[in-house]
ROLOMAR-448652 format. One line per field, with one value per residue: residue number from 0; residue in three letters; x, y, z of N, C-alpha, C in turn. Coordinates in steps of 0.2 Angstrom, whole numbers. Layout:
REM ROLOMAR-448652
i <- [NUM:...];
aa <- [ALA:...];
nx <- [X:...];
ny <- [Y:...];
nz <- [Z:...];
cax <- [X:...];
cay <- [Y:...];
caz <- [Z:...];
cx <- [X:...];
cy <- [Y:...];
cz <- [Z:...];
***
This chain:
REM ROLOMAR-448652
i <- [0:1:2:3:4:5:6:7:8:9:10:11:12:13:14:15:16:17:18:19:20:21:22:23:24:25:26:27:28:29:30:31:32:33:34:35:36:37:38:39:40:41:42:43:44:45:46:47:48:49:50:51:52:53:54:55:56:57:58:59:60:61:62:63:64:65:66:67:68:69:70:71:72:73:74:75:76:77:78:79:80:81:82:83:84:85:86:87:88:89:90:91:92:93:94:95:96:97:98:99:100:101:102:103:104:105:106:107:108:109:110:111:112:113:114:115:116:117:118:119:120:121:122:123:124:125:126:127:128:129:130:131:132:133:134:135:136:137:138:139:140:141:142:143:144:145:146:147:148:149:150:151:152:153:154:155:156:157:158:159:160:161:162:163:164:165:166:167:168:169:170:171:172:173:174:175:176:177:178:179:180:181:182:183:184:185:186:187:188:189:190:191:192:193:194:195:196:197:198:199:200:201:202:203:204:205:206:207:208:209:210:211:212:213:214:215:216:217:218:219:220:221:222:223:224:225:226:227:228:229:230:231:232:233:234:235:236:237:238:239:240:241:242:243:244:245:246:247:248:249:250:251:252:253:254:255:256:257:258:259:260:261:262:263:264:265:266:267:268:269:270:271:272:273:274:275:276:277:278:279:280:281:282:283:284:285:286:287:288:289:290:291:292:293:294:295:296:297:298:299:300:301:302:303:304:305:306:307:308:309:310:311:312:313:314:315:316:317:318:319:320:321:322:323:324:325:326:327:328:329:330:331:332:333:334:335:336:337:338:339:340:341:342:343:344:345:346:347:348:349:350:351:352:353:354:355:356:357:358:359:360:361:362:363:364:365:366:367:368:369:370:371:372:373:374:375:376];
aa <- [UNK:UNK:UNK:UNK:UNK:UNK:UNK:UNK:UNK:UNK:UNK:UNK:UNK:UNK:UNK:UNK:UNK:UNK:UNK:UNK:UNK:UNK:UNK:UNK:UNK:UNK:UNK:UNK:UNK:UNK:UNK:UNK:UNK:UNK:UNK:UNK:UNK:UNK:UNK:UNK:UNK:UNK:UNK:UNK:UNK:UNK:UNK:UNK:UNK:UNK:UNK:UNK:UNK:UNK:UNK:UNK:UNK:UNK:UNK:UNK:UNK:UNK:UNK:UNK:UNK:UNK:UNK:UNK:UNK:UNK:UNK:UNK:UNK:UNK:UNK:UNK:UNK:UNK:UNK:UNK:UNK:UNK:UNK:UNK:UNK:UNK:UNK:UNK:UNK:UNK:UNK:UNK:UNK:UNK:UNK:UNK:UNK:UNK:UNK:UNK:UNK:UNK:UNK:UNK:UNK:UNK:UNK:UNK:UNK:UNK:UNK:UNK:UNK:UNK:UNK:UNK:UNK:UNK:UNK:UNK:UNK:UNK:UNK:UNK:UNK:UNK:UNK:UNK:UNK:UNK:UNK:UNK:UNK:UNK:UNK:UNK:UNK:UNK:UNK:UNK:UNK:UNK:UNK:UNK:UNK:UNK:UNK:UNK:UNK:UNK:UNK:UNK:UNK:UNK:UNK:UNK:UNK:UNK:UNK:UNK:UNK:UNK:UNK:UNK:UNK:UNK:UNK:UNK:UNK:UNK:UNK:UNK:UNK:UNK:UNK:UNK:UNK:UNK:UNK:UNK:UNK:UNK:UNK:UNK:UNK:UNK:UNK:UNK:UNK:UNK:UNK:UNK:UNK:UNK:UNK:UNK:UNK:UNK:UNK:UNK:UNK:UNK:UNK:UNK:UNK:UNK:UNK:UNK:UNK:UNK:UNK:UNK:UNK:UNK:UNK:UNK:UNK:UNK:UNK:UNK:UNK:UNK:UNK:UNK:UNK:UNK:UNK:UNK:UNK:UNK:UNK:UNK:UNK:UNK:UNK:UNK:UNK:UNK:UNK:UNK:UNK:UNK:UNK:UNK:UNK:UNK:UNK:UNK:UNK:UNK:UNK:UNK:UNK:UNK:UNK:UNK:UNK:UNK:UNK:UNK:UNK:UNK:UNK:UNK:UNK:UNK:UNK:UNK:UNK:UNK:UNK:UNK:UNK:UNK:UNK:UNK:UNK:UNK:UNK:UNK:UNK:UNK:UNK:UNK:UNK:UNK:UNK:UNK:UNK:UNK:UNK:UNK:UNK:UNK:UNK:UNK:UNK:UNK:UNK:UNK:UNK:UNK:UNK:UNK:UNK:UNK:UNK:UNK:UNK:UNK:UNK:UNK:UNK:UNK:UNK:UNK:UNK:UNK:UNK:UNK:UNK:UNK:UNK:UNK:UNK:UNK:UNK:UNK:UNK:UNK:UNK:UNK:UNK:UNK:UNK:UNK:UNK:UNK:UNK:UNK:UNK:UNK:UNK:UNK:UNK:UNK:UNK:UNK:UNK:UNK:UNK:UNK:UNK:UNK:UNK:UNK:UNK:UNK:UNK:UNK:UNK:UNK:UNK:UNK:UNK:UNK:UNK:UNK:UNK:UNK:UNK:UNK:UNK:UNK:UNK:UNK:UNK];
nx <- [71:68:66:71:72:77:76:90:92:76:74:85:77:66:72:78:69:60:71:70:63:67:73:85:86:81:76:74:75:72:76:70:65:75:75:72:55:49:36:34:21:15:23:25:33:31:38:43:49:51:49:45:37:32:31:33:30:35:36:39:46:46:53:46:42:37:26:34:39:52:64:76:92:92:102:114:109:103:117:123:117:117:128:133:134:127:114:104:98:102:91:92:81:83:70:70:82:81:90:97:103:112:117:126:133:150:149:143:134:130:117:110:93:80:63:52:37:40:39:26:17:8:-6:-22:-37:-48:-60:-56:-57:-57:-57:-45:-40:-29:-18:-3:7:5:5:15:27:25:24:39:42:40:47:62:59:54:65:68:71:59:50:37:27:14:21:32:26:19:6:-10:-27:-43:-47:-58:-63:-52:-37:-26:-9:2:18:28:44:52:42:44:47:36:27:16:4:-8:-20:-27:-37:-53:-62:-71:-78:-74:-58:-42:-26:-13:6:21:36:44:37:36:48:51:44:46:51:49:42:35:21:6:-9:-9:-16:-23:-27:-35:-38:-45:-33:-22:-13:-12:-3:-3:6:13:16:21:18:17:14:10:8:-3:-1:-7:-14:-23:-24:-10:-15:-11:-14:-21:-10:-8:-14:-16:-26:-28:-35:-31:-17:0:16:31:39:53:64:69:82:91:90:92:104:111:108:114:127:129:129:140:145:141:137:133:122:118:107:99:97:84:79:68:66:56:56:69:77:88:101:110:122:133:148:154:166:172:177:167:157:144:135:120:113:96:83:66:48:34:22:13:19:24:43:52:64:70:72:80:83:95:97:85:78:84:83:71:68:76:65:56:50:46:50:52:47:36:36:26:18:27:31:37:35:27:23:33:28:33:30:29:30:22:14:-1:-18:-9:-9:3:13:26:32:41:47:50:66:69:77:95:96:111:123];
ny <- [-138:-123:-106:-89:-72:-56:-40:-31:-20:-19:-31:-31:-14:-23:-34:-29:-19:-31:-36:-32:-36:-49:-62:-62:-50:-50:-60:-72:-90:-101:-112:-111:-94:-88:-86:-82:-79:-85:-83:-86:-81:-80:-64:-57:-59:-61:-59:-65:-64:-67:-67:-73:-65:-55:-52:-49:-42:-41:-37:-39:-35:-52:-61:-74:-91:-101:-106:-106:-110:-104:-106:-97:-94:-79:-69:-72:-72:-57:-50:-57:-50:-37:-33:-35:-29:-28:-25:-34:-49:-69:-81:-98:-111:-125:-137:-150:-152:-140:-130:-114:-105:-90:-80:-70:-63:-68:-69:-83:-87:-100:-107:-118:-119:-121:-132:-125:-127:-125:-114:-106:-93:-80:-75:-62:-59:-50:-51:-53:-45:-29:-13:1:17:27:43:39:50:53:42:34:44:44:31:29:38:31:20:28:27:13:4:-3:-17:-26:-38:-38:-38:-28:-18:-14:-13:-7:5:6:12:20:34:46:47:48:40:34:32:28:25:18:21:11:18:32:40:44:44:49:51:55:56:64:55:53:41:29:16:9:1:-6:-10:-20:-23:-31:-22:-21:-17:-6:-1:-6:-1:12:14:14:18:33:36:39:31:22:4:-5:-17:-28:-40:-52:-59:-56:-40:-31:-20:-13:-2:7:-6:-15:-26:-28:-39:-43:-52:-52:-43:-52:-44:-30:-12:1:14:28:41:43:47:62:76:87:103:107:118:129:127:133:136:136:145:137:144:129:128:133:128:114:114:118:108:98:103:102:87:84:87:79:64:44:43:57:72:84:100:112:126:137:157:167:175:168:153:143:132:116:108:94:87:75:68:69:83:95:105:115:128:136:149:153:166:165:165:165:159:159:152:146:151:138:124:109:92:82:67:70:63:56:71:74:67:66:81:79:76:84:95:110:126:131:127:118:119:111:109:112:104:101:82:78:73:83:90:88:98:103:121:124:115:109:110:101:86:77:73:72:66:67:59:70:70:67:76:79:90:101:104];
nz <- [-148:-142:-148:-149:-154:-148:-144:-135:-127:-123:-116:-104:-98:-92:-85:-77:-69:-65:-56:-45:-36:-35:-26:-23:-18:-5:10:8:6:-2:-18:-32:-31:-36:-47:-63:-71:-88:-98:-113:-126:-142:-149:-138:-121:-105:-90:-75:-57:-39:-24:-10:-4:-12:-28:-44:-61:-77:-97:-112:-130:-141:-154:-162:-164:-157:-142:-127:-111:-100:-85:-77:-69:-60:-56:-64:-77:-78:-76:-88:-99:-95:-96:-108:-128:-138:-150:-153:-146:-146:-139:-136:-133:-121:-118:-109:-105:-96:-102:-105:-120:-124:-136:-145:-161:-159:-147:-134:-122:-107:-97:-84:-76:-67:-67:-76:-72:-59:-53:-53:-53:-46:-51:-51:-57:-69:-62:-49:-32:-26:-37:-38:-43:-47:-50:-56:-51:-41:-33:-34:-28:-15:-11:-12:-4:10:6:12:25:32:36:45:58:63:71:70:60:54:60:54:41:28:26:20:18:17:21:27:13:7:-1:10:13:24:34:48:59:70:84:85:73:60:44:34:20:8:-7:-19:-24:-23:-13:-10:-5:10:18:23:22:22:21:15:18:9:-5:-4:-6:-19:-29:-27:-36:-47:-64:-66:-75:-83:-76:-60:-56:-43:-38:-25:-14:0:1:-6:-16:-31:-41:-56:-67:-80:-87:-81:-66:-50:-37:-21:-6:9:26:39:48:60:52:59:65:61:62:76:81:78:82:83:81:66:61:69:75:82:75:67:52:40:31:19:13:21:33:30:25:38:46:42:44:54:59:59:70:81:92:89:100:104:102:91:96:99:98:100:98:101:85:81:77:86:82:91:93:100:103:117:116:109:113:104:97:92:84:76:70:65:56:57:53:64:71:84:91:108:115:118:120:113:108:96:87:75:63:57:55:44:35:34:28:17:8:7:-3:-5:-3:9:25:37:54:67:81:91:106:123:126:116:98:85:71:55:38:21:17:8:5:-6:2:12:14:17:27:42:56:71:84:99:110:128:136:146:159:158:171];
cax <- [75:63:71:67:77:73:80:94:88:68:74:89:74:62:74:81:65:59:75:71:54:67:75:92:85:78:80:70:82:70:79:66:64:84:75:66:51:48:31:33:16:16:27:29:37:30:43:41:51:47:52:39:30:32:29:35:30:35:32:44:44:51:52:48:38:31:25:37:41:58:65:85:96:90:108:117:105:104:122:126:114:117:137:133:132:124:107:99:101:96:89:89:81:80:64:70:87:80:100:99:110:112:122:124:138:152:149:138:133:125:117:104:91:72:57:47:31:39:39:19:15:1:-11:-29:-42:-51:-66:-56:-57:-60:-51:-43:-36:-28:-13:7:11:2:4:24:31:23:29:45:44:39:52:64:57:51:69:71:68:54:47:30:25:10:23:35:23:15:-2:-17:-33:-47:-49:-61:-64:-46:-33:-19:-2:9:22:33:50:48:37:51:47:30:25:5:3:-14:-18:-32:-42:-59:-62:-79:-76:-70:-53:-36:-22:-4:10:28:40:48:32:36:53:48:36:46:58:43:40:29:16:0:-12:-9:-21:-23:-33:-36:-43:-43:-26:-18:-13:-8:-1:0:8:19:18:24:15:18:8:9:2:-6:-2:-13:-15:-27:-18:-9:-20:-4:-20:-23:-1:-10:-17:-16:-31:-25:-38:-26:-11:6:19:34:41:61:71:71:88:95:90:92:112:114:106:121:134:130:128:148:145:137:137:125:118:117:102:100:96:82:77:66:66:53:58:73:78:95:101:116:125:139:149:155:169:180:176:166:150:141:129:118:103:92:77:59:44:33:15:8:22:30:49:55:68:66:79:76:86:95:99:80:77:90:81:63:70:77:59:53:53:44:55:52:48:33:37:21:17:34:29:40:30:21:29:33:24:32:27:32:24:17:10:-7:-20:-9:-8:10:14:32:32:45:45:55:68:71:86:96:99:117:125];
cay <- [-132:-117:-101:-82:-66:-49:-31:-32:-14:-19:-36:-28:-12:-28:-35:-23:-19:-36:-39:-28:-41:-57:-67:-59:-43:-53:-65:-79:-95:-105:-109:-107:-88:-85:-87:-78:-85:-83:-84:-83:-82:-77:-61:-56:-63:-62:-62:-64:-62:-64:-69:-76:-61:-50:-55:-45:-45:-35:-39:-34:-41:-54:-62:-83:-95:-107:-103:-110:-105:-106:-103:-98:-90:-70:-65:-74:-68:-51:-47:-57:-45:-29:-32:-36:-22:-29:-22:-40:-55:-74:-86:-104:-115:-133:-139:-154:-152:-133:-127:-108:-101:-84:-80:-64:-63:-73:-75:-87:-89:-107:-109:-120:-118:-127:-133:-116:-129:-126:-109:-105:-87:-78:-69:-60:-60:-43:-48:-53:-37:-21:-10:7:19:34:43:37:56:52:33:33:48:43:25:32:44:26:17:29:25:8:0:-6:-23:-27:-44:-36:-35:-25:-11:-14:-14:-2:3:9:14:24:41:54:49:47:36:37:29:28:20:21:17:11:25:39:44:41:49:50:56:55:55:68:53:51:31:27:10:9:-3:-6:-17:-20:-24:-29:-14:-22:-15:4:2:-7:4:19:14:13:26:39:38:38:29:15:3:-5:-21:-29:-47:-54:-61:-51:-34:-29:-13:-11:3:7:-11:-17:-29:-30:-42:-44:-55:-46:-45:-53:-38:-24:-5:4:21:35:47:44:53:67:79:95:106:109:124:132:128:136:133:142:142:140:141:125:128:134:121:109:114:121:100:93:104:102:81:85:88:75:56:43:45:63:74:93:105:116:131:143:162:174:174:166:146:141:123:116:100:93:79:76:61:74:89:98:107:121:130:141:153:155:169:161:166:163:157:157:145:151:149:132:121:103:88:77:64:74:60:57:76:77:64:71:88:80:71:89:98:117:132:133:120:121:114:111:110:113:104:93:76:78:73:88:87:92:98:108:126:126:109:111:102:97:80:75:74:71:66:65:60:74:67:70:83:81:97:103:107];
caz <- [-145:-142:-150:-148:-153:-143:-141:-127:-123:-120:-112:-100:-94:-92:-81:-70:-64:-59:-51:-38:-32:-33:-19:-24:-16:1:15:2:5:-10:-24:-36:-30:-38:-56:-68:-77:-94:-102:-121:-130:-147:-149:-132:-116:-98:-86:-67:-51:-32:-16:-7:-1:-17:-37:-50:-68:-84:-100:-117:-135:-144:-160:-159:-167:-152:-136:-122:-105:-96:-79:-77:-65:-60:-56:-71:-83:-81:-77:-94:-105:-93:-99:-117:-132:-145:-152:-150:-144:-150:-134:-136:-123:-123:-112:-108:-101:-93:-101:-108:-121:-126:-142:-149:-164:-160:-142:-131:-115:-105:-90:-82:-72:-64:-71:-75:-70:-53:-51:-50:-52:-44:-55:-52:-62:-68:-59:-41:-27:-29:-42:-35:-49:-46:-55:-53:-49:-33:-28:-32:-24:-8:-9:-14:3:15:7:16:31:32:33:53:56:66:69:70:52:56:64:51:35:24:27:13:21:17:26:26:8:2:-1:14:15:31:37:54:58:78:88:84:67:54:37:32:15:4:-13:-18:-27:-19:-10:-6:-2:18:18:27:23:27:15:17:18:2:-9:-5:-12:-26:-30:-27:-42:-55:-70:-65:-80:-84:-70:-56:-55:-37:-34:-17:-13:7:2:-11:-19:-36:-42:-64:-68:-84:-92:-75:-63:-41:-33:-14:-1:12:31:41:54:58:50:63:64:64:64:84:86:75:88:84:78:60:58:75:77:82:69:64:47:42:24:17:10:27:39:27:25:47:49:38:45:64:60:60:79:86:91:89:104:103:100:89:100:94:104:99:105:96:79:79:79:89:84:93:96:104:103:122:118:107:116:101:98:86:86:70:73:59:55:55:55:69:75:91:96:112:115:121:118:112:106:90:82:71:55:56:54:40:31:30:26:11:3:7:-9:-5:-4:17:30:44:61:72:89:95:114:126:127:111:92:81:64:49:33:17:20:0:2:-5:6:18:14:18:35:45:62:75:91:105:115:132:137:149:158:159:177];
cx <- [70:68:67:73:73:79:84:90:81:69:78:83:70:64:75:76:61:61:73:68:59:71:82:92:82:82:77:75:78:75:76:65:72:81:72:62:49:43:30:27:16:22:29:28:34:35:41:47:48:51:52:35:28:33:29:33:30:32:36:41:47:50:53:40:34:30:29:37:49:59:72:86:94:98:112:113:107:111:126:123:115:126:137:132:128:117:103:100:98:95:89:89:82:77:65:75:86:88:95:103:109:118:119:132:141:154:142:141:126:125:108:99:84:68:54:38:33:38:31:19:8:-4:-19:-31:-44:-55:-64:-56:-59:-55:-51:-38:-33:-21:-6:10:11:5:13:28:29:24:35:48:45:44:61:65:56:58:72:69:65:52:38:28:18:14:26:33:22:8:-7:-21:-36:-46:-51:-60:-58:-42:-26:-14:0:13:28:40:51:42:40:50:41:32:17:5:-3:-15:-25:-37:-48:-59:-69:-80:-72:-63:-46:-34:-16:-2:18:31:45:43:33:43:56:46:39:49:55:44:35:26:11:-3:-10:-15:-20:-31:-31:-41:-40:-36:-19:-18:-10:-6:0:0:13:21:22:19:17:12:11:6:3:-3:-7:-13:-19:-21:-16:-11:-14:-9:-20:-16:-2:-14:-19:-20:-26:-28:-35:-23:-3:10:26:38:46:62:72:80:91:94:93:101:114:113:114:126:136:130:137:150:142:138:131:120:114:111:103:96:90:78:75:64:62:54:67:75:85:93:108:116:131:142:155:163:175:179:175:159:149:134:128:111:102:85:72:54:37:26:13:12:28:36:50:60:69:73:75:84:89:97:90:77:79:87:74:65:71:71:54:54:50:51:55:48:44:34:32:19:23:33:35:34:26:28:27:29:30:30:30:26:19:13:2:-13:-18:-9:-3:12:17:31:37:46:51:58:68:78:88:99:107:116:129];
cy <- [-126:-109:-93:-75:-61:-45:-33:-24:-15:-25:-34:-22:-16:-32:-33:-22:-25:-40:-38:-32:-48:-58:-66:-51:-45:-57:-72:-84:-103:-106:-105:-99:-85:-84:-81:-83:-84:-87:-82:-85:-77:-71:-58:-59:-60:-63:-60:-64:-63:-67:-71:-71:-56:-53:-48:-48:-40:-41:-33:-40:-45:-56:-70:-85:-101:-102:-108:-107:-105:-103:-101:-92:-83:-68:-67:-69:-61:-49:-49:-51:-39:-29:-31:-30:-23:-26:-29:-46:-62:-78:-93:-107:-123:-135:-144:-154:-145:-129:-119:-106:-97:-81:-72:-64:-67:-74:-77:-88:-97:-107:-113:-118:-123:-127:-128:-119:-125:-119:-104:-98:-86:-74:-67:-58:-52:-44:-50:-46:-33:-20:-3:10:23:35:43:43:56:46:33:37:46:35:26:34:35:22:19:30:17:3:-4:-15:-23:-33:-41:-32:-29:-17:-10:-13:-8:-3:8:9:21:28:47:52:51:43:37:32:32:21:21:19:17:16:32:43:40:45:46:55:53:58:60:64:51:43:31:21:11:1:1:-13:-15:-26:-24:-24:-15:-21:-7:3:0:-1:12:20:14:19:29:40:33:36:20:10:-3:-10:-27:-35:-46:-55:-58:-46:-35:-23:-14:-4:4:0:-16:-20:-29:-35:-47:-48:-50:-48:-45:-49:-33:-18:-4:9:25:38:48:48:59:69:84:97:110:115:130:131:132:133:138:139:142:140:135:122:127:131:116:109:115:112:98:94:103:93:79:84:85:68:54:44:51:66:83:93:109:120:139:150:166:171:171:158:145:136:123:109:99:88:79:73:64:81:95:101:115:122:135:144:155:157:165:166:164:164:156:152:149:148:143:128:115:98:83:73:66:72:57:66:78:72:64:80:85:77:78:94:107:118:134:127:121:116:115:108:105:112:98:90:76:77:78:86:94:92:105:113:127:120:110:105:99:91:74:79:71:68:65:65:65:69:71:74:82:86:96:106:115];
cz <- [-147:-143:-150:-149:-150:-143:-135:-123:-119:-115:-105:-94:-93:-85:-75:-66:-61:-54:-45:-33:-31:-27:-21:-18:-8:4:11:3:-1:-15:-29:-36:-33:-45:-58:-72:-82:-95:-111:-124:-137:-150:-142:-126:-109:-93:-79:-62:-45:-27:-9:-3:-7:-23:-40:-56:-73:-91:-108:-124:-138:-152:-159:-162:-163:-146:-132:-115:-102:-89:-80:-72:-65:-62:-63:-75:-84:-77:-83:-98:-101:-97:-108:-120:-137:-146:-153:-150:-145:-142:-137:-133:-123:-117:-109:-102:-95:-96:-106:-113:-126:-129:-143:-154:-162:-151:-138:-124:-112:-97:-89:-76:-71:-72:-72:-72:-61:-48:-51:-50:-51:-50:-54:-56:-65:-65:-51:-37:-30:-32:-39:-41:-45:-51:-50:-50:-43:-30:-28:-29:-17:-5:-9:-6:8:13:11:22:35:32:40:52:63:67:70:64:52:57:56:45:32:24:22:16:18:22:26:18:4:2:3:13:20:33:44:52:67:80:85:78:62:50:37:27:11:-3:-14:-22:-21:-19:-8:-4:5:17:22:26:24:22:19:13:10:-4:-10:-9:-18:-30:-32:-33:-50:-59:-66:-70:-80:-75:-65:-56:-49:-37:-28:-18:-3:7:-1:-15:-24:-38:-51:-68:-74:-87:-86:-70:-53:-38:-27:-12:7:20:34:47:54:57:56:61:66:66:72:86:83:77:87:79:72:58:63:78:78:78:69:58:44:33:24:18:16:32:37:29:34:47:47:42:53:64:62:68:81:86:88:93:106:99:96:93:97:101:100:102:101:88:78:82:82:88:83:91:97:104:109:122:115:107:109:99:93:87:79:72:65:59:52:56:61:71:78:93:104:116:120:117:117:109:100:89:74:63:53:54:48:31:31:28:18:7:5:-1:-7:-2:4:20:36:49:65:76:92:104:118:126:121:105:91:73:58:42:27:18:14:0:2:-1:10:20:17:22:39:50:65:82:94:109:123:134:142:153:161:165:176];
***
């Protein structure tokens, strides 16, 4: 009988986070992919997660006198210790039978689960692929942003993915959601290495749920990605497809363009209260006149409709009236953090780009495609 006590606190955050990578969180129909795998070597415990495209691994300490390994139930487990109060918990495994049980005071819990030989986690080396560092304040807000996008289903993994490429000497992320709406944001680490991969859309929102400390580190073979960050492990398998280049729907001369630029706050709240007026089929109306923005909508089925005008500023764009998706609109407004909001190259047949007006660099970049209107008799 293999025995181990441990912090319920260090074990429960340990948990949590590689639940997110297992086959509780997916379509995975393995059984193996429902466990957790426990590596105990000396004082501290290796634990893993995945789901057959994604692997998780944290990494907490215990207190134990052999090295053993175990597998047991994901969901069981961490909903007994997320329930429990105690300040530490004992584990005792027996290797033979795979039974678990988890005593703290005077109660106990039992459950079984696999061979942990059968559950085989990936691991690369230091010296497989390249290594890409950069810092968490960069690589997680921008996975963070793509995991709000990246959630259609697609059978075209390549559309559907998360794409990492070299560009111009920096690290880009993008991801679409059909044709209708991307993001393309960049990281101001310098790349000199030329690369492009594709990642299922279940790594941005991993990813987006990490600490934000100190630096990512970011290695890449033909077939697999890592990410270790915060004592925390993701490792991917890669799709097999060339990136989709968003850059070619990025048209417009960045050193002169028309633009105008609106209140954050106030777009942000006139988007929320007009979504009140509208179906799903229905588009906001946005109609620019000089310096001022008119957005309408209507919802035809119970005869209602609003309308707000809000003072902008205004660059070389000249008055027209255009239609967007207005719960996409509402949802890059909110991953905007500046104080005002630029909308650029406001054209029928062209997407609109936006972006926060303070963003320095310019790095992070909205896109939405324009609907067509039809006109009113």
């Amino acid at each position: 009988m293999a025995k181990i006590k441990v912090d319920r606190k260090s074990l429960l955050n340990c948990l949590n986070m590689i639940h997110k990578g297992s086959a509780a969180n997916s379509k995975s129909t393995l059984p193996i992919n429902s466990n957790f795998l426990f590596n105990i070597e000396g004082e501290s415990c290796k634990a893993y997660s995945k789901n057959g495209k994604v692997q998780m691994k944290g990494l907490f300490a215990v207190e134990s006198k052999q090295d053993f390994s175990m597998c047991v139930p994901a969901n069981t487990m961490l909903n007994t210790v997320r329930l429990l109060d105690d300040e530490y918990l004992n584990l005792n495994y027996n290797e033979e039978k795979f039974v678990l049980t988890i005593s703290a005071g005077k109660k106990k819990y039992k459950m079984t689960g696999f061979n942990p030989e059968e559950f085989t986690p990936k691991e690369l080396t230091s010296e497989e692929g390249q290594l890409v560092k950069a810092r968490a304040s960069e690589i997680i807000p921008n996975m963070k942003r793509l995991s709000s996008i990246i959630v259609w289903d697609d059978m075209r993994d390549n559309i559907a993915g998360l794409t990492i490429r070299s560009h111009e000497g920096k690290l880009q992320f993008s991801g679409a959601n059909s044709s209708n709406f991307f993001y393309i944001g960049a990281t101001s680490l310098p790349i000199e290495q030329e690369f492009g991969i594709i990642l299922p859309r279940d790594v941005s929102s991993i990813m987006g749920e990490m600490p934000i400390v100190g630096d990512v580190e970011m290695r890449f073979t033909d077939r697999f990605v890592s990410f270790k960050s915060a004592g925390f492990e993701i490792m991917s398998v890669l799709i097999d497809a060339k990136p989709i280049v968003l850059n070619k729907f990025y048209d417009y001369d960045q050193e002169d363009y028309s633009h105008i630029v609106v209140n954050k706050e106030e777009i942000s709240m006139a988007v929320k209260r007009l979504i009140n007026y509208t179906n799903e089929n229905s588009a906001l109306i946005m109609e620019l006149k000089g310096e001022e923005l008119i957005l309408s909508s209507e919802n035809t089925m119970f005869n209602v409709d609003a309308t707000e005008i809000l003072d902008i500023k205004n660059s070389k764009s000249e008055d027209v009236t255009i239609g967007m998706n207005i719960k996409f609109l509402s949802l890059i407004l909110s991953n905007i953090e500046d104080d005002s909001v630029k909308f650029i190259s406001m054209r029928n047949m062209k997407p609109m780009f936006i972006q926060g007006s303070e963003n320095k660099g310019h790095t992070e970049v909205w896109a939405l495609a324009l609907l067509a209107l039809t006109p009113k008799n």
